[in-house]
C-alpha positions, -999 to 999 in steps of 0.1 A, spaced: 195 61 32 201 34 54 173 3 58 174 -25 79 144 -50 69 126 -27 43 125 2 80 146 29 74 174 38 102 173 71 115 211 83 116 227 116 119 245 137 94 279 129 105 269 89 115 259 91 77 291 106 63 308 76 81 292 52 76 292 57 36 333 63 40 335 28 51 309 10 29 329 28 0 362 8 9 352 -25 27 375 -45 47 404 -17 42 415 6 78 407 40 72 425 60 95 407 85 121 419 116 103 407 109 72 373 98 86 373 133 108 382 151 74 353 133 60 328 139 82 334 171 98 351 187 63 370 224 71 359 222 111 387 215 138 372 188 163 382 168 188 386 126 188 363 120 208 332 136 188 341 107 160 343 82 194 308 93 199 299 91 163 310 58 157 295 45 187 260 58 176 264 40 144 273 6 156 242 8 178 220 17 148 235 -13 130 230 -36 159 263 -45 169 270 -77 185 238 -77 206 224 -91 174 254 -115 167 268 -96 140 300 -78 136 302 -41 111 332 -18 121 360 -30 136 384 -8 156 422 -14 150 441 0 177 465 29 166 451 29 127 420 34 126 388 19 118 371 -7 91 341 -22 76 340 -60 81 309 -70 76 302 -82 37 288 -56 16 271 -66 -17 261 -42 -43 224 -45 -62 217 -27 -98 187 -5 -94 165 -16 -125 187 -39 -133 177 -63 -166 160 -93 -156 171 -112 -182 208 -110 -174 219 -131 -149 238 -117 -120 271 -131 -111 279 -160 -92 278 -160 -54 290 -183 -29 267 -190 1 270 -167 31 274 -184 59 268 -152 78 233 -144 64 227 -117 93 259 -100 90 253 -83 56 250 -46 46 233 -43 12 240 -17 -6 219 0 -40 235 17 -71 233 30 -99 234 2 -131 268 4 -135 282 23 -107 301 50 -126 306 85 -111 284 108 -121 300 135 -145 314 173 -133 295 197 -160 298 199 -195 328 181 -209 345 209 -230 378 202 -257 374 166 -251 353 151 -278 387 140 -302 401 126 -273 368 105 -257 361 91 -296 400 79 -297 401 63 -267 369 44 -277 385 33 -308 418 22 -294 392 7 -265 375 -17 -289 407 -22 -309 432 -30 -282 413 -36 -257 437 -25 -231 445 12 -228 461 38 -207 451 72 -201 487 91 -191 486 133 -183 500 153 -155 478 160 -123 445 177 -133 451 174 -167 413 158 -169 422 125 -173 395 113 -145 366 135 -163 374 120 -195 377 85 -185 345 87 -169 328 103 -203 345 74 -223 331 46 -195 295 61 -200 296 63 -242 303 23 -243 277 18 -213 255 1 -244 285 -11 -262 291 -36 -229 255 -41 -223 260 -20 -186 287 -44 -176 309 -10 -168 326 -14 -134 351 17 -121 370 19 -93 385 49 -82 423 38 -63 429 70 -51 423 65 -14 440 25 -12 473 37 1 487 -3 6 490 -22 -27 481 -54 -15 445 -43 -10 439 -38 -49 425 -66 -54 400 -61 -26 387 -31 -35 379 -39 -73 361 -73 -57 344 -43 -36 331 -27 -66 323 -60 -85 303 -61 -57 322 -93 -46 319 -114 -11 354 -121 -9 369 -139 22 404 -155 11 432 -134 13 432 -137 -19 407 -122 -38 420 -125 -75 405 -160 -85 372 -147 -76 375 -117 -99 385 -135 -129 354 -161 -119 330 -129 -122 347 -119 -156 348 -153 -169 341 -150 -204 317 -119 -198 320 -90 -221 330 -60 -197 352 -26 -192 371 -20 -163 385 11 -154 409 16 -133 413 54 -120 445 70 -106 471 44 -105 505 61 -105 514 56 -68 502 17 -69 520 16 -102 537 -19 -91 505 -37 -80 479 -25 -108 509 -30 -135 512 -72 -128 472 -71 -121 461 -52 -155 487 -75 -175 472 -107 -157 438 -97 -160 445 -89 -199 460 -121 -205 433 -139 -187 402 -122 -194 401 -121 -229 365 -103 -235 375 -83 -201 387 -44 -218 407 -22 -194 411 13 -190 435 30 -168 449 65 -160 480 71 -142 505 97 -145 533 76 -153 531 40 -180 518 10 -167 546 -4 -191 527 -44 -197 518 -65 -220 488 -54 -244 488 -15 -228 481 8 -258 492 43 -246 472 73 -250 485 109 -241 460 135 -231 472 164 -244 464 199 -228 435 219 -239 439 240 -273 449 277 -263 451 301 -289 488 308 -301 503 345 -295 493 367 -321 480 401 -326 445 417 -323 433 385 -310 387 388 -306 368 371 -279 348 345 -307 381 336 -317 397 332 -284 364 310 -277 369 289 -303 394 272 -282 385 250 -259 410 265 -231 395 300 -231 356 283 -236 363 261 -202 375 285 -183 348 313 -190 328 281 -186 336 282 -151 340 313 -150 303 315 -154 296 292 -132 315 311 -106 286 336 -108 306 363 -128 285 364 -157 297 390 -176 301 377 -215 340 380 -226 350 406 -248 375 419 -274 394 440 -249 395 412 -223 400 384 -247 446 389 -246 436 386 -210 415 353 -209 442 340 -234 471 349 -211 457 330 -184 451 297 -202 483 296 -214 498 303 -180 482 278 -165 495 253 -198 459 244 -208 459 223 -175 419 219 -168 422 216 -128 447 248 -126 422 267 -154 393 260 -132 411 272 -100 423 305 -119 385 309 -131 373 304 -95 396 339 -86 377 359 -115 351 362 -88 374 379 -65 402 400 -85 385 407 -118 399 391 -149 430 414 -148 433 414 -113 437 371 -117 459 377 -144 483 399 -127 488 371 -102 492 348 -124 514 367 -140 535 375 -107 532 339 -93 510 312 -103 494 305 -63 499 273 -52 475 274 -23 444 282 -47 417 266 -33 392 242 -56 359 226 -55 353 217 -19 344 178 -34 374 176 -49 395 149 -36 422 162 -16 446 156 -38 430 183 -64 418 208 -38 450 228 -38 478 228 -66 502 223 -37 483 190 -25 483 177 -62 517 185 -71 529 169 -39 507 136 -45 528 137 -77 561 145 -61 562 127 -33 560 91 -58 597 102 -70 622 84 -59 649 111 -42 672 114 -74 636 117 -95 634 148 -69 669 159 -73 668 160 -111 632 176 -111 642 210 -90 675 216 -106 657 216 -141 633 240 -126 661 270 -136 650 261 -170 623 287 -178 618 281 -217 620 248 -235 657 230 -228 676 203 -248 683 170 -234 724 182 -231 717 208 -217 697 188 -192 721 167 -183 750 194 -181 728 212 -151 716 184 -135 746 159 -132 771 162 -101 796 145 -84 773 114 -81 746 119 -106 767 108 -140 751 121 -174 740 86 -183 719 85 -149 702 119 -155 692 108 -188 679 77 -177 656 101 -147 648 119 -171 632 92 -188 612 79 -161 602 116 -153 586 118 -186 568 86 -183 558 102 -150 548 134 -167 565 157 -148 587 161 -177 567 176 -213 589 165 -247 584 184 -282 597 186 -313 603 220 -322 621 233 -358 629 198 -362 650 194 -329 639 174 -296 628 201 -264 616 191 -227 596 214 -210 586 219 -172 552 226 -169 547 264 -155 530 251 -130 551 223 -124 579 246 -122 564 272 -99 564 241 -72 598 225 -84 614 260 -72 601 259 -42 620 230 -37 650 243 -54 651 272 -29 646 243 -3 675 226 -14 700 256 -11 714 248 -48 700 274 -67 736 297 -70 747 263 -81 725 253 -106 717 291 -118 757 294 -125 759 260 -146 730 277 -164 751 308 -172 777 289 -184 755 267 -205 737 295 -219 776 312 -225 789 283 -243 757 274 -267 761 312 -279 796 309 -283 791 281 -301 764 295 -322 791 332 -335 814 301 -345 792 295 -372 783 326 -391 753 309 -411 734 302 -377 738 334 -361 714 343 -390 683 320 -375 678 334 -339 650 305 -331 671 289 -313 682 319 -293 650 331 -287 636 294 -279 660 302 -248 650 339 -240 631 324 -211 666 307 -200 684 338 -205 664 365 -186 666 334 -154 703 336 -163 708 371 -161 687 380 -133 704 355 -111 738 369 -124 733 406 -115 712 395 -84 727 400 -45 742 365 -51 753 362 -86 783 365 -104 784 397 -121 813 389 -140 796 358 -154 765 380 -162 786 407 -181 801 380 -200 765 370 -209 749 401 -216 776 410 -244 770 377 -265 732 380 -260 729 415 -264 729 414 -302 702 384 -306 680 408 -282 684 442 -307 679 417 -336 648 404 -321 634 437 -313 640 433 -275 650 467 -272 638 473 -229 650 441 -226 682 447 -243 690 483 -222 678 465 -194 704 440 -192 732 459 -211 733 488 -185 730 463 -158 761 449 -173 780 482 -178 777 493 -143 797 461 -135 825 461 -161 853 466 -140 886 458 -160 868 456 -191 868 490 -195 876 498 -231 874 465 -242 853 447 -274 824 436 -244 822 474 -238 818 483 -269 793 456 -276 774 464 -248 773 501 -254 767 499 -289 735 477 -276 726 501 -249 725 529 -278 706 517 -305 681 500 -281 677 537 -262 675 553 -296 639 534 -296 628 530 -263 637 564 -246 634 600 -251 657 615 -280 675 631 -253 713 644 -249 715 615 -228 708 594 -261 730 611 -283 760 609 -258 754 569 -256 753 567 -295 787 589 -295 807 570 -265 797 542 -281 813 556 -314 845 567 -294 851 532 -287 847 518 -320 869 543 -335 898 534 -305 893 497 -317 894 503 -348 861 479 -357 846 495 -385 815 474 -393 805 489 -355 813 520 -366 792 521 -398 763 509 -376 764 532 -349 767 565 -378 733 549 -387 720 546 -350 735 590 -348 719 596 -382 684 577 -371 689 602 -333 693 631 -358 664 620 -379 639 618 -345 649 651 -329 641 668 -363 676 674 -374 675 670 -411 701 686 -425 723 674 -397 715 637 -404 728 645 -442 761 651 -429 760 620 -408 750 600 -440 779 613 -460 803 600 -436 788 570 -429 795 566 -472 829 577 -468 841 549 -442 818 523 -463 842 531 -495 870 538 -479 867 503 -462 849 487 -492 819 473 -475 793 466 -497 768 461 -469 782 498 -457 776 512 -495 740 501 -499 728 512 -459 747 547 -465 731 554 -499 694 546 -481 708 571 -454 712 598 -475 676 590 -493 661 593 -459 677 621 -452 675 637 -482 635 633 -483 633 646 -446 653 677 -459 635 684 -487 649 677 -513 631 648 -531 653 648 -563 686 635 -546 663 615 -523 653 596 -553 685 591 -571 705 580 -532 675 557 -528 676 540 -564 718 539 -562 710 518 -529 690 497 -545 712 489 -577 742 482 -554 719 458 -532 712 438 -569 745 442 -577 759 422 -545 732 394 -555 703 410 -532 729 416 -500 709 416 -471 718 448 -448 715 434 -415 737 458 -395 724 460 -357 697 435 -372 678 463 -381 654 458 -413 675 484 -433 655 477 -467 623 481 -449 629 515 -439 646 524 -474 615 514 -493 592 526 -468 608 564 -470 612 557 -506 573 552 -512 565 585 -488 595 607 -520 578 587 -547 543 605 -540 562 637 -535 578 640 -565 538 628 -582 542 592 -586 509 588 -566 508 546 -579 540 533 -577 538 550 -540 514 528 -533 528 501 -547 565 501 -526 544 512 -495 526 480 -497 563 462 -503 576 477 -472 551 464 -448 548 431 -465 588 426 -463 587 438 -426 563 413 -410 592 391 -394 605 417 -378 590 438 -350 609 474 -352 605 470 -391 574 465 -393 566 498 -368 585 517 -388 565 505 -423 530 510 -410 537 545 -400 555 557 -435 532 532 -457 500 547 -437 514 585 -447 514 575 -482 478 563 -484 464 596 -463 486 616 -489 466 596 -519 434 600 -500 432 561 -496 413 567 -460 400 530 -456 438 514 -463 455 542 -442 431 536 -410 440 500 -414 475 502 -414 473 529 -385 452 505 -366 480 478 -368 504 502 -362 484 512 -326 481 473 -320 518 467 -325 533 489 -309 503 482 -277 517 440 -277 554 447 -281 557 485 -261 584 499 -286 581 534 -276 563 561 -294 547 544 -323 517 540 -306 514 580 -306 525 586 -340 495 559 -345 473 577 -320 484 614 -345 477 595 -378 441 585 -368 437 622 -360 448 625 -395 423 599 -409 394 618 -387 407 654 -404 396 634 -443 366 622 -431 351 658 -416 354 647 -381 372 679 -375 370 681 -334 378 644 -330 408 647 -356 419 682 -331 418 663 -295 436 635 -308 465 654 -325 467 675 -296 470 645 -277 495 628 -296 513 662 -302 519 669 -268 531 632 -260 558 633 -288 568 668 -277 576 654 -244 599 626 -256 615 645 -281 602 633 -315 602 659 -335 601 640 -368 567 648 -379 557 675 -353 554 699 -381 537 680 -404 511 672 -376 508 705 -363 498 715 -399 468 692 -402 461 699 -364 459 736 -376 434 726 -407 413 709 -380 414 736 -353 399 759 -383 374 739 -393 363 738 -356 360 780 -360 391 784 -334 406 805 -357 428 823 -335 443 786 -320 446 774 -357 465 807 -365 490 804 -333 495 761 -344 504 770 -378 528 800 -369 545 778 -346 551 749 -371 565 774 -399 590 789 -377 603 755 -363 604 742 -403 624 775 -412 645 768 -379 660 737 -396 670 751 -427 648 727 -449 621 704 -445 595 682 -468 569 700 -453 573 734 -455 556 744 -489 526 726 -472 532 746 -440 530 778 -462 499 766 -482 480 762 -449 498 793 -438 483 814 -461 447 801 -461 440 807 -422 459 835 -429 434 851 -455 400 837 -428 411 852 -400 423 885 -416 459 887 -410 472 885 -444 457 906 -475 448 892 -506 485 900 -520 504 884 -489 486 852 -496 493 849 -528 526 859 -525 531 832 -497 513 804 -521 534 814 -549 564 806 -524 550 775 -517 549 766 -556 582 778 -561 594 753 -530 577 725 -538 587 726 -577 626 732 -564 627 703 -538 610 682 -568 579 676 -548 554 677 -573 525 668 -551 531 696 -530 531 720 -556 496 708 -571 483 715 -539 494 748 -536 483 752 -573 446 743 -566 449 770 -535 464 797 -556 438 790 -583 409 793 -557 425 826 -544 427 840 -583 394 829 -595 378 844 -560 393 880 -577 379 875 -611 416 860 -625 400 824 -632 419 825 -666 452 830 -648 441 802 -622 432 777 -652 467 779 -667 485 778 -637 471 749 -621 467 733 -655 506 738 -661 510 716 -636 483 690 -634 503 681 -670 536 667 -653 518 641 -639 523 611 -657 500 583 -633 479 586 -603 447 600 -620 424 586 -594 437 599 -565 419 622 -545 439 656 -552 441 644 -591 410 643 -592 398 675 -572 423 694 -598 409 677 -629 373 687 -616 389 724 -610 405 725 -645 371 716 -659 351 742 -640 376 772 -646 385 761 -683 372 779 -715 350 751 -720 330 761 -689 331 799 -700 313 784 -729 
């Protein structure tokens, strides 16, 4: 509202908008396009409607008809506010006395204008993650009195400034002044407008004495908002103003140190997002402040859908794209709207967008992440820029070496890069951390989406992405040097970010392919320990089809070797498979490198293994232990010996499954615990984990359990070990009946294999929960989701445990009453066991066999005995002892159903007494409650 004499002034809209643009900044020019951008915000209009405009508001005011003087027009800048403007507290306290004035000798020529008691912004929503950071700043505010607030662009530094400024409103008894420096472009009028705010008549050019005269010896706080591109002017002001205001307390933000006298530093850290990890719920995604503000705004958006489990990886991903950075969460939250929270996370995912649009009151500055990051750029001095866009290739946390290796040239020494990089930190464009002990910098993701930009600008980025090759070349050179690091892949994988930029630039229209093959043979074997198996084929047959003379040489046969054990996992077992895993072999024979060859018999053995060949991957085993002790490796010795227990245990034969396993054990304690690390696969994990599925076979039911449990817990650092435990420890516990610890270890299994997409674990997991449904009577959910998973792991070729699953998919199918199906399943299954001349399963195959046989008529009494005593018989001669208690308890049921309960009683009781542990299992006990029902006793 605008008064003149107690009457109000009737004023247009846009005669209001400018006239409050100029009272806001007194005695400064404010150019005509800001004041258009003002006034007629988003419209495109000509001068002359703000000629018009300004014209109608000087006649409102009086102009100099009346003798007085308001806006001034200054030819080719713009236009100003002249007249004094003083400010006047609404219910202010009577009893404080307002501060000094001067006489005005122009008592006609005076715009008064009311505010709120202490003329602080009012606050944006709720404030959300910032309650640490607002009591801190309080403290350090009535400790030190002087203190900076320092953060990137929209890192919230404004919003929480403004929440500390409004806590201490009692603390200063009101005396809370802030002034928002923003819009002053020239430094020298500072001083004018905090006088403005202070609600000062100032008419020397120099305003300064009469702001210390206000503060005097008056208890206040100051702040000072958005410094960094004054930084000069507020620095000398803040330190004088500290040094000669003692009860005066000063708060500041700024992008970049004030670097005074008396400034006590505070960094605003990003909001909390929630680290990577697995199965992650929407309340626990919530209870970080990242994911709470951004469904916050969200919310406010109008999408108001509640966040759930299945969106909460989602909502997570997006935070920590946009670095916990409050402006660029609230812009991504604004798109929610529009795309759908997958939808805005695919783009953020493909390329954060600059040109997002904010809150239309935002200051223009913050309405786009371009307009911020330029405000932020465009205060760098040119090397500042230089330095900035070449570190921009840097897509994971960098060292300060390597830093100064990419961005020094011909005129840019090391010793000046460090130095930018220095100020760039105090600018925060830069991020430092400590991570594993060691000192990182960090560009911002968004930070580094716009730094490319200018990169690609620049024409340098062939340059730069070449010295990053080369850097990235020599650090893992450097690393092999030194056997006991290669161990500890952090550091490698701290730089996986580096290395995909790397690579992609190399194989790219304009890289160096030579330079990229070079790199894809020392990475490859950090990716296949790290379980980066896509990755790892992705790169290594990039890098193949560009080997030119290095045909035949050690970097072919490092990246083939790669190429085949990360295919073995990642594609179908196909010939295609098998033939990579043999050329590879080819080459490691012609080289005559031995550890390779020992690893890749493993990776033809494990191919053998997934297609279903048993009895083949024996053979393979057996010479993989003929090199090792032919070449005395001990590593070799201890991997071959768990090679043939797996493969002895998929064959059938649990007895020298047992005895290969143990001997691999003994010669791992005898070497002092050697770790088998070949290909950087979790060799001891899969041992123990095929070792726990033989030990309930041969009728150790609780020590089973018991390595099971060992596997997965030894496997948790490792991605393709762990897979691997959760699908053999989860067969154990479905063998003993344990339904509640199988589905959990099936469920992780599902989740695993769903974060890190490793293949076909996710159907084996998808088959096994079809097995969980089967022991809980959910017949016809336990038949759709083997025949699901069935038909998936048919397609790629992993045949592993398509028998097995077929059996139980057979059980189910029977207990739905599609008998005929059920009969057809189990057929199948028998004739592909007896095709590989021995499997674990087949007693079990036969069991089932012959009891759909006997419902849907096919087989007579006699045939199905015949076929169960077969299935004793097999079980009892591949030392599966399990196995043959089951078909026990199946014969028993057929004899005592023809009268011959005697004959069933000693039979199944004959073998019930081998056990030695695992009473409380669930077959135990079913053939303990059978023993009691057909014994004498019962006859009795």
């Amino acid at each position: 509202m605008l008064e003149k004499e107690g009457v109000a002034v009737k004023l247009g809209s846009r005669s209001l908008d400018l006239l409050i643009a100029l009272v806001e900044r007194p005695g400064e020019v404010i150019s005509r396009r800001e004041l258009m951008a003002r006034a007629w915000s988003g419209l495109v209009v000509d001068e002359a409607n703000l000629r018009v405009n300004i014209a109608s508001l000087r006649k409102c005011l009086g102009g100099a008809s009346e003798g007085a003087r308001y806006i001034a027009n200054v030819p080719g800048r713009g236009y100003s506010f002249v007249a004094p403007v003083t400010r006047a507290r609404v219910e202010s306290s009577p009893e404080r006395p307002e501060a000094p004035r001067s006489p005005d000798p122009y008592p006609g020529n005076q715009l008064q204008v009311s505010v709120l008691k202490s003329a602080l912004p009012e606050r944006l929503g709720r404030l959300i993650g910032r309650d640490a950071s607002v009591r801190a700043l309080g403290e350090m505010l009535t400790t030190h009195r002087f203190v900076s607030i320092i953060g990137p662009g929209g890192m919230g530094k404004t919003t929480v400034a403004i929440c500390v400024a409004r806590t201490m409103l009692d603390t200063f008894d009101g005396a809370v002044y802030y002034v928002d420096l923003a819009s002053v472009t020239d430094a020298s009028l500072v001083p004018s407008a905090i006088a403005s705010v202070l609600g000062l008549k100032v008419r020397l050019q120099d305003p300064e004495p009469s702001i210390l005269g206000f503060f005097g010896a008056r208890r206040a706080l100051l702040v000072l908002d958005n410094c960094e591109h004054l930084i000069d002017e507020i620095s000398g002001l803040s330190e004088w103003l500290y040094k000669s205001a003692p009860q005066t307390h000063l708060l500041t933000t700024s992008r970049e140190l004030l670097r005074v006298e008396g400034e006590h530093v505070y960094i605003l850290p990003p909001l909390d997002v929630p680290p990577v990890s697995e199965g992650m719920t929407a309340s626990a995604a919530m209870a970080y402040p990242a994911v709470e503000f951004f469904m916050d705004r969200v919310a406010a958006s109008g999408v108001q859908e509640p966040l759930t489990d299945e969106m909460a990886p989602l909502a997570v991903e997006i935070c920590r794209k946009t670095d916990g950075i409050a402006l660029a969460i609230e812009w991504a939250a604004g798109r929610v709207r529009s795309y759908g929270l997958r939808g805005t996370a695919e783009l953020i995912n493909s390329r954060f967008n600059l040109l997002w649009q904010g809150r239309r009151s935002a200051p223009p500055r913050h309405r786009t992440l371009q307009a911020m990051l330029d405000w932020s750029y465009n205060l760098l001095s040119e090397s500042e820029r230089r330095v900035l866009y070449r570190l921009s290739v840097f897509v994971a946390p960098f060292q300060l070496a390597a830093a100064e290796y990419i961005a020094a040239d011909a005129v840019l020494t090391d010793a000046e890069v460090a130095a930018v990089i220095a100020s760039l930190i105090d600018k925060s464009m830069l991020s430092p951390s400590i991570l594993n002990g060691s000192n990182y910098l960090r560009v911002l993701d968004t930070t580094r989406t716009y730094a490319s930009a200018k990169l690609a600008e620049s024409g340098e980025v062939d340059a730069v992405s070449h010295k990053l090759a080369e850097h990235l070349i020599a650090q893992f050179n450097r690393s092999n040097e030194h056997e006991n690091e290669r161990r500890d892949t952090d550091r490698e994988l701290m730089q996986l970010g580096n290395l995909r930029a790397a690579l992609a630039w190399a194989f790219s229209e304009t890289g160096e392919g030579e330079l990229g093959v070079r790199l894809a043979a020392l990475a490859a074997p950090y990716l296949v320990e790290s379980s980066l198996l896509e990755e790892c084929h992705r790169w290594c047959q990039a890098a193949l089809s560009q080997l030119g003379s290095q045909q035949g040489s050690v970097t072919h046969l490092i990246l083939q070797e790669a190429l085949a054990i990360s295919a073995l996992f990642t594609r179908a077992s196909t010939d295609e498979v098998r033939n990579s895993v043999e050329l590879a072999l080819r080459l490691a024979r012609a080289l005559n490198d031995q550890e390779r060859e020992l690893g890749l018999l493993w990776g033809l053995q494990a191919f053998m293994t997934h297609v279903g060949q048993f009895r083949e991957a024996v053979d393979v085993s057996w010479r993989s232990s003929d090199l090792a002790r032919r070449i005395d490796s001990p590593a070799g010795i201890v991997m071959s010996d768990w090679m043939l227990g797996g493969s002895y245990h998929l064959a059938g034969d649990q007895t020298a499954a047992l005895r290969h396993t143990q001997e691999g054990f003994k010669h791992a304690a005898a070497h002092g615990g050697i770790a088998v690390d070949l290909l950087g696969f979790g060799h001891r994990t899969r041992a123990l984990a095929l070792h726990g599925r033989t030990l309930w076979l041969s009728g150790a039911a609780d020590r089973a359990a018991q390595v099971a449990r060992q596997a997965v817990e030894g496997a948790e650092h490792n991605v393709l070990s762990l897979c691997i435990a959760l699908l053999h420890a989860s067969t154990v516990f479905l063998w003993r009946g344990d339904v509640e610890e199988a589905e959990a270890l099936i469920s992780r299994l599902i989740q695993h294999d769903s974060r890190y997409s490793l293949g076909s674990w996710v159907d084996f997991g998808i088959a096994l929960s079809g097995e969980v449904a089967l022991l809980k009577g959910q017949s016809r959910l336990a038949a759709d989701r083997l025949r699901e998973a069935l038909g998936t792991l048919h397609a790629k070729r992993r045949f592993m445990f398509m028998t097995a699953l077929s059996r139980s998919m057979s059980e189910a199918l029977l207990d739905c009453g599609e008998i005929l199906e059920a009969e057809a399943t189990i057929t199948a299954a028998l004739e592909q066991a007896e095709a590989r001349h021995g499997s674990f399963d087949t007693p079990e195959l036969l069991r089932t066999r012959a009891q759909i046989g006997m419902v849907s008529g096919r087989l007579d009494a006699e045939s199905a005995e015949a076929m169960l005593r077969h299935s004793m018989q097999l079980a009892s001669s591949q030392g599966a002892l399990s196995l043959e208690l089951r078909s026990a308890m199946a014969l028993g049921a057929l004899l005592t159903s023809e009268g011959r309960t005697e004959e069933a009683y000693v039979i199944l009781t004959g073998v019930y007494g081998s056990f030695t542990e695992g009473y409380e299992t669930h077959d135990l006990r079913t053939a303990r409650h059978l023993i009691e029902t057909w014994g004498p006793a019962a006859k009795a």
